[in-house]
N, C-alpha and C positions, 0 to 999 in steps of 0.2 A: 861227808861232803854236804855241800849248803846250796840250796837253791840260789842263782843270781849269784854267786861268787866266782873267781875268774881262777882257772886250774892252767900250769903248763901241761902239755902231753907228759912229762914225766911225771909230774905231781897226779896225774891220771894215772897213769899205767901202774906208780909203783901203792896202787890202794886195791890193784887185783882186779880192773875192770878189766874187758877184753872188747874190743875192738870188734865191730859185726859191720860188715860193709854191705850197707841198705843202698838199693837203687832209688832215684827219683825223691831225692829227700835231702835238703841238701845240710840237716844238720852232720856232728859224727856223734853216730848212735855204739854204744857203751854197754854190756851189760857184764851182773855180779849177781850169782843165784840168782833169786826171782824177781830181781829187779831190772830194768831195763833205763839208761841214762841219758838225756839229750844234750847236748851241747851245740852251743854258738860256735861257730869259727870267730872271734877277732879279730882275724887278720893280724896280728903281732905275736902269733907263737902261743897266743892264750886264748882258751873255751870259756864260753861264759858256759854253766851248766843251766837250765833252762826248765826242765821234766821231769819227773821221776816214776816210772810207773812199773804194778806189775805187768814181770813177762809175759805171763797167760794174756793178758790183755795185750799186748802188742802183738803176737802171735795169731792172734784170730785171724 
């Protein structure tokens, strides 16, 4: 996946990310092993992806 490029939910789901429902945050936060993924909502069914960081780091 590419920074700034625009994924559907299924073109997300089927690369093996999982879905982590964060409070107070309003992108939809993504992770795969020790990566952790951000995404835009669009509004049209499509995530801008936006992030990419290690998990350890989001997790603090």
């Amino acid at each position: 996946m590419k920074v700034n490029e625009n994924y559907s939910l299924n073109q997300i789901e089927s690369t093996g990310l999982v879905e982590k429902n964060i409070k107070d945050l309003e992108a939809k936060v993504f992770t795969k092993d020790n990566k952790v993924y951000f995404f835009e909502d669009l509004e049209n069914r499509y995530y801008r992806l936006y992030s990419i960081i290690n998990k350890r780091s989001f997790f603090l």
